[in-house]
C-alpha positions as CSV (number, residue, x, y, z in Angstrom):
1,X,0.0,0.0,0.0
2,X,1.4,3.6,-1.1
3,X,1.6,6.3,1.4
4,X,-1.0,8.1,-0.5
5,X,-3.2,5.2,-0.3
6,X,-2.9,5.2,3.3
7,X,-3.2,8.2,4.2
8,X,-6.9,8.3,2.0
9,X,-7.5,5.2,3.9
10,X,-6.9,7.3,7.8
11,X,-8.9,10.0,6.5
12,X,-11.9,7.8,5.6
13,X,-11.3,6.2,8.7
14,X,-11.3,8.9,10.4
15,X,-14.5,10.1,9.2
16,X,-16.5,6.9,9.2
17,X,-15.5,7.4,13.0
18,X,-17.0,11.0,13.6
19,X,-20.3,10.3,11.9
20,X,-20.5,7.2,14.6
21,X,-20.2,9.3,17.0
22,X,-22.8,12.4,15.8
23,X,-25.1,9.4,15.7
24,X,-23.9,7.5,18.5
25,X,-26.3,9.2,21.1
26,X,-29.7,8.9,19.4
27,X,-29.3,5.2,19.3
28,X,-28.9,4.8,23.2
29,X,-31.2,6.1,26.2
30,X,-30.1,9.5,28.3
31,X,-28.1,7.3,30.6
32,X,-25.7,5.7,28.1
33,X,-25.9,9.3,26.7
34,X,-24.1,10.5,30.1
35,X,-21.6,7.7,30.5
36,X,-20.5,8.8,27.6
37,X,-20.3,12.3,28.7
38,X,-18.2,11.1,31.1
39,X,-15.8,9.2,29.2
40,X,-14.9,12.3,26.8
41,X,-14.7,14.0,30.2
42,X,-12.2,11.6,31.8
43,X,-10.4,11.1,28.1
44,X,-9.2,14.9,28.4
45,X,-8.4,14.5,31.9
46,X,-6.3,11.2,31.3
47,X,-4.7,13.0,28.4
48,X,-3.8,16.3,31.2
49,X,-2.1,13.4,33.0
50,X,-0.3,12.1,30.2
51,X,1.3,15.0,29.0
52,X,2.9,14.9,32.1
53,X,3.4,11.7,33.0
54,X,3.9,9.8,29.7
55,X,5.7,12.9,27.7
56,X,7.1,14.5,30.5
57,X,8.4,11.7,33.1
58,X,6.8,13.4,35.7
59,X,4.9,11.8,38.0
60,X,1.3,13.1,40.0
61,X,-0.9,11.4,42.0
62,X,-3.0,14.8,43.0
63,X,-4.6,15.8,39.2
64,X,-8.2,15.0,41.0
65,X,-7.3,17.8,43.0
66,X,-6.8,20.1,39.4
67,X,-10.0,18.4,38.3
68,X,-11.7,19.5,41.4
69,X,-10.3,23.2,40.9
70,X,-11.5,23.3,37.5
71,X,-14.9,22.1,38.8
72,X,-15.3,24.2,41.5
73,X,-14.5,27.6,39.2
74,X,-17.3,26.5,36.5
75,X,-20.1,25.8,38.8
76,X,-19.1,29.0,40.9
77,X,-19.3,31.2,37.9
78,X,-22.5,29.4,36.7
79,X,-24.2,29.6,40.0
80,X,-22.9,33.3,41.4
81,X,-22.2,35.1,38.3
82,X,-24.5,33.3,36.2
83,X,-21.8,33.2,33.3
84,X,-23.0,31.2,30.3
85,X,-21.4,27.2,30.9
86,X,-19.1,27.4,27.7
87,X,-17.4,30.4,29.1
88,X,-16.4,28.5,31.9
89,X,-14.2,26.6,30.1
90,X,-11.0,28.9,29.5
91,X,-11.4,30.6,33.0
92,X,-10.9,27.0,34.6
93,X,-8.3,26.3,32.6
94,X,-6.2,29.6,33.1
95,X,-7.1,29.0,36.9
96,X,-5.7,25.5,37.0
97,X,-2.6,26.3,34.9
98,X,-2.0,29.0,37.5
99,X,-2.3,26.1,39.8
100,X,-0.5,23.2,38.0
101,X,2.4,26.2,37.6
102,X,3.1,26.8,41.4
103,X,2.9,22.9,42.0
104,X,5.9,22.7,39.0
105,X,8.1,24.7,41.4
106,X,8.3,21.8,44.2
107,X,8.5,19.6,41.3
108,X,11.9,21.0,40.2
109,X,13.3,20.3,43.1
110,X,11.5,16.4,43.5
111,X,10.9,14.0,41.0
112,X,10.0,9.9,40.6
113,X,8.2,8.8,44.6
114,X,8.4,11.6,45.8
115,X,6.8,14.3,43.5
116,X,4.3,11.4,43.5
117,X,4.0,11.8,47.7
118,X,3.8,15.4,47.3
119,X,1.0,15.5,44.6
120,X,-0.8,12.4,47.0
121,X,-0.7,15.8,49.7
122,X,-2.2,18.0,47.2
123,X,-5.2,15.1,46.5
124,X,-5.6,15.0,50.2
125,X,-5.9,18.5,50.6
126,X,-8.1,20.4,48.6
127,X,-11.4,17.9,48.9
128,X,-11.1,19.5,52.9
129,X,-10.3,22.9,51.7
130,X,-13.1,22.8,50.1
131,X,-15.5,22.4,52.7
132,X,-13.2,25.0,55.3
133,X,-16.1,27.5,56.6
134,X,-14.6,30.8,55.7
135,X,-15.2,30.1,51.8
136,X,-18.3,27.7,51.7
137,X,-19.9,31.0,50.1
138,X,-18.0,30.2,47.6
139,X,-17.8,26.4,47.1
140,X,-20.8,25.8,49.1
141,X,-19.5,23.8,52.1
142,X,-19.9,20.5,52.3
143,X,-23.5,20.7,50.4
144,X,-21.6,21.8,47.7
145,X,-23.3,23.5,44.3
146,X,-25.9,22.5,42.4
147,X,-26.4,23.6,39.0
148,X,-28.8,23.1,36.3
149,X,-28.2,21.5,32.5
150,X,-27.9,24.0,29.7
151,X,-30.9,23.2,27.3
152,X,-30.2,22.6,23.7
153,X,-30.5,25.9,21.5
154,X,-32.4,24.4,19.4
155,X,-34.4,20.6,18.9
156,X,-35.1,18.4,17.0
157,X,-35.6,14.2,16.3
158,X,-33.7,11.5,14.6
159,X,-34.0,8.0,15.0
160,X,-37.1,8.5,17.3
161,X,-34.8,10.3,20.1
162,X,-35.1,14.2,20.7
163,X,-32.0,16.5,21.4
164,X,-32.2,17.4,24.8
165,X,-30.1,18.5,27.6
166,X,-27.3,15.3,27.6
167,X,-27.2,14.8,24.2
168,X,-26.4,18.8,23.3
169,X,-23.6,18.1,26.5
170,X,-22.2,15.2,24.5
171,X,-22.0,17.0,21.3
172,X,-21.0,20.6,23.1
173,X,-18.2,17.8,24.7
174,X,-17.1,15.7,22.1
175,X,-16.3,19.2,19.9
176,X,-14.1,20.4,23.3
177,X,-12.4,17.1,23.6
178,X,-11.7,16.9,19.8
179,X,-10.1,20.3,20.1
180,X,-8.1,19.5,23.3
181,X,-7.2,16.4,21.6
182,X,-5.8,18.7,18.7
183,X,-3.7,20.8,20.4
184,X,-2.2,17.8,22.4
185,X,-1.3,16.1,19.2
186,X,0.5,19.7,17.4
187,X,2.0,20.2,21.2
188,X,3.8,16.5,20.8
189,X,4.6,16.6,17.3
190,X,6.6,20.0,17.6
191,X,9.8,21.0,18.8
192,X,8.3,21.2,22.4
193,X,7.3,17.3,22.4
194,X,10.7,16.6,21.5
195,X,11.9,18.5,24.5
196,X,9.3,17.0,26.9
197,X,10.7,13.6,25.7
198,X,14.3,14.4,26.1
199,X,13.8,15.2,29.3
200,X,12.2,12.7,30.3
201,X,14.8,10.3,28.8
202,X,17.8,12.2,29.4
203,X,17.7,15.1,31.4
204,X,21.7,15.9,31.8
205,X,21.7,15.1,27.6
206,X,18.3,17.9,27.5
207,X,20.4,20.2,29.7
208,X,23.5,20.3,27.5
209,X,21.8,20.7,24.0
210,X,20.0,23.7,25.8
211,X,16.8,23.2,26.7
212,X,15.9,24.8,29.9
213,X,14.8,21.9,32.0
214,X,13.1,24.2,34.7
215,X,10.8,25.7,32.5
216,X,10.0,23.5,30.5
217,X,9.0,21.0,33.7
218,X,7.1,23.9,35.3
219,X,5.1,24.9,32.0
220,X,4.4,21.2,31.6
221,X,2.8,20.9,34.8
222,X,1.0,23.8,33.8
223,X,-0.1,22.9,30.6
224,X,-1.3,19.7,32.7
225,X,-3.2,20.6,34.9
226,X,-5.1,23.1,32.7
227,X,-6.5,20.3,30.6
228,X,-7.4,18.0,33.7
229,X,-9.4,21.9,34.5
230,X,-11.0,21.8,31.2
231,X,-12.2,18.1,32.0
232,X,-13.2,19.0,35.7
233,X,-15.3,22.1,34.1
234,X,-17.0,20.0,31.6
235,X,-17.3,17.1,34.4
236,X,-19.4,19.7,37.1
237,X,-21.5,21.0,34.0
238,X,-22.5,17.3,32.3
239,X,-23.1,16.4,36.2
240,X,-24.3,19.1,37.3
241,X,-23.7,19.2,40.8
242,X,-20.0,19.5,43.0
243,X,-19.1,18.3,46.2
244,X,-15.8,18.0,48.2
245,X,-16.1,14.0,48.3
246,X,-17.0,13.9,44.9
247,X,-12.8,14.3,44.5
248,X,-11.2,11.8,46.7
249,X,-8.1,10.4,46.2
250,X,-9.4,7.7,44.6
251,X,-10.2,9.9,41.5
252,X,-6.6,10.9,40.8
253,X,-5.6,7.0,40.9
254,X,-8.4,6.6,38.5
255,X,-6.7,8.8,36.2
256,X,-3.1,7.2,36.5
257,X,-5.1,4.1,36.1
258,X,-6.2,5.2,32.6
259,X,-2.8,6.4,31.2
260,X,-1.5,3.1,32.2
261,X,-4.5,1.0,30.6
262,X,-4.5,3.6,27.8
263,X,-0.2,3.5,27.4
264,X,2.3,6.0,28.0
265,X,2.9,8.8,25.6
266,X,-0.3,8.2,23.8
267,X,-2.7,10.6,22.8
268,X,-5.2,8.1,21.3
269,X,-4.8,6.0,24.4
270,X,-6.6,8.3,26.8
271,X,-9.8,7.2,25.1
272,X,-9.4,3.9,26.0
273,X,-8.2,4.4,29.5
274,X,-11.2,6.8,30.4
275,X,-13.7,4.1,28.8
276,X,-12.0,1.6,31.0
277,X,-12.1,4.2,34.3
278,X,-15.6,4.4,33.5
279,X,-17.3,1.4,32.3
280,X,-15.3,-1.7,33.9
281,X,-16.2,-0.2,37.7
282,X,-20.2,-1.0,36.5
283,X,-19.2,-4.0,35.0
284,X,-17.3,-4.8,38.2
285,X,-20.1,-3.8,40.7
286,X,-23.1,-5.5,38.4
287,X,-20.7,-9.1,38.7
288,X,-20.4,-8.8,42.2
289,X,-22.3,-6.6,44.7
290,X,-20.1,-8.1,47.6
291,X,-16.8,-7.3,46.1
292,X,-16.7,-5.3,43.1
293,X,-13.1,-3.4,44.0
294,X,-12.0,-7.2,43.9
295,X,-13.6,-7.4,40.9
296,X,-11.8,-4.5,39.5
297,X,-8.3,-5.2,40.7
298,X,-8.4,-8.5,39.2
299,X,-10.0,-6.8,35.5
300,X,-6.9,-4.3,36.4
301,X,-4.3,-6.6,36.9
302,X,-5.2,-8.9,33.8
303,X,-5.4,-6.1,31.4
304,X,-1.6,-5.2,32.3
305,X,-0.6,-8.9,32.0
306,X,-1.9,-9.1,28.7
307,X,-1.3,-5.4,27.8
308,X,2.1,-4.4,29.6
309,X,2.3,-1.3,27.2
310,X,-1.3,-0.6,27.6
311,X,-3.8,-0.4,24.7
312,X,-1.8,1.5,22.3
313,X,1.8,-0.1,23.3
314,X,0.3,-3.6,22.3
315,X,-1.2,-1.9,19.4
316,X,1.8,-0.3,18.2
317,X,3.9,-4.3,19.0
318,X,1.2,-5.7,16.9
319,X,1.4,-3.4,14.1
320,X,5.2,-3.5,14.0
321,X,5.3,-7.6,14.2
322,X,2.4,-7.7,11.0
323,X,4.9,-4.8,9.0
324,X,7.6,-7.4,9.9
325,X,5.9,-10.4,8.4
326,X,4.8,-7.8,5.5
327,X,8.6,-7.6,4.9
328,X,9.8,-10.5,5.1
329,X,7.1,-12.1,2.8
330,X,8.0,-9.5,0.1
331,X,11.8,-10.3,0.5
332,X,11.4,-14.2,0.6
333,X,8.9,-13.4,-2.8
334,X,11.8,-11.1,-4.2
335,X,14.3,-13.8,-3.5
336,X,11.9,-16.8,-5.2
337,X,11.7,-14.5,-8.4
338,X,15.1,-14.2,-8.3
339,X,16.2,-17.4,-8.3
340,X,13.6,-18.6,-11.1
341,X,14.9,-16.1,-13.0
């Protein structure tokens, strides 16, 4: 196959994939509607993670805490200063990358366990700052905010289902996550994902061709945690409602949890590490009542002994090993019409 022939088969691919998606909605009921809400919501949020993580080399176990920030700054504006839900978005994210870039200054100075301890603190800390009595006009206390679901600006059917509130959030969602998605990719593909990744692999060979490690780290972090703000925005508005123990801890392993399952240094595999955050807990809970955290190590610990490299890793393995047998087929073919020749 030519390059030209595959890229004109990526494209049709690619589009075949975004007219399952506009249609994906009005073939399910308003509940499947927002699970899948959530999974666009997590798959920026995983992807926050693993431009720091999987790009950078820099571990965090506290971006539920950025998710909660970014939460907590939509639903304010929405409740007190009744600012429209889509311009939420970029004040959450400018908040949380004013966040994300003081926590890059510890992170300078800490890296591998114990930037991960420090980030734990952070996880641990803002779900009870967020209930501290001095600023529950503001967050609401431990009642926390409830909001109300932007309706549709206009309606109509297909397939027999109407547009209404979740399925205008999962289309006003998908076009945010394709667009976060986007500038992730160009971000990578530039001369600044080349520097993430040099850093990661070789810091004291990053150092010596020039690139400013402390910047760069502290702009990463940044850059991090304001798309795990975008997520946590879009998260309180497809929910609508916040609450301090809505963001445990357990949120921010949740999203480690998904770059792993999705693979490291992958911007396709945060879609599959969100739809595993979100859907294999139900399927967990549904098999056993009793148990289902069992449930949901064990689904855990046999996707990474099948999948070491995650989703995409074993992808990419499986790929390689078929262009392999590709190759040698064509060289062993080569070398039969030479000889008859």
């Amino acid at each position: 196959m030519s390059a030209k022939q595959s890229n004109s088969l990526k494209w049709l691919l690619a589009a075949l994939v975004l007219v399952a998606l506009l249609v994906l909605p009005f073939l399910v009921k308003n509940y499947r509607v927002f699970q899948f809400n959530l999974v666009l919501v997590y798959a920026i949020a995983v992807l926050g993670l693993n431009l720091l993580t999987g790009f950078n080399g820099q571990f965090s176990l506290g971006h539920g805490a950025f998710y909660a920030i970014g939460a907590y700054t939509a639903a304010a504006l929405m409740d007190q200063a009744g600012l429209p839900y889509w311009a939420t978005l970029p004040v959450a994210a400018a908040v949380c990358f004013g966040f994300g870039l003081l926590m890059g200054f510890p992170a300078l100075r800490l890296g591998g366990h114990y930037l991960a301890l420090a980030t734990y603190a952070l996880a641990l800390a803002v779900p009870q700052l967020l209930k501290y009595k001095k600023i529950e006009g503001f967050t609401g206390g431990v009642q926390g905010i409830v909001l109300t679901k932007p309706e549709p600006p206009f309606t109509f059917k297909f397939l027999g289902q109407s547009l209404n509130s979740d399925r205008w959030l999962y289309f006003f969602t998908l076009l945010v996550a394709i667009l976060m998605f986007f500038l992730a990719w160009r971000l990578v593909r530039g001369r600044v994902g080349r520097a993430l990744i040099a850093i990661r692999d070789h810091p004291i060979a990053a150092t010596a061709m020039g690139i400013n490690l402390p910047l760069f780290k502290s702009l990463t972090f940044g850059v991090s945690a304001a798309f795990t703000g975008v997520a946590g925005a879009l998260g309180a508005i497809c929910v609508a409602f916040v609450s301090p123990d809505s963001f445990s801890v357990l949120l921010s392993i949740s999203f480690l949890v998904g770059v792993v399952i999705g693979g490291l240094a992958s911007i396709s595999g945060a879609i599959f590490g969100a739809i595993f955050i979100q859907f294999v807990p139900n399927i967990a809970d549904e098999i056993s009542k009793a148990a289902p955290s069992a449930i949901f190590g064990v689904a855990l610990i046999g996707a990474m002994y099948l999948m070491p490299g995650g989703v995409m890793g074993t992808a990419k393995v499986l790929w390689s090993r078929r262009k392999q047998r590709q190759a040698s087929a064509a060289a062993a073919a080569l070398a039969t019409a030479a000889t008859k020749a």
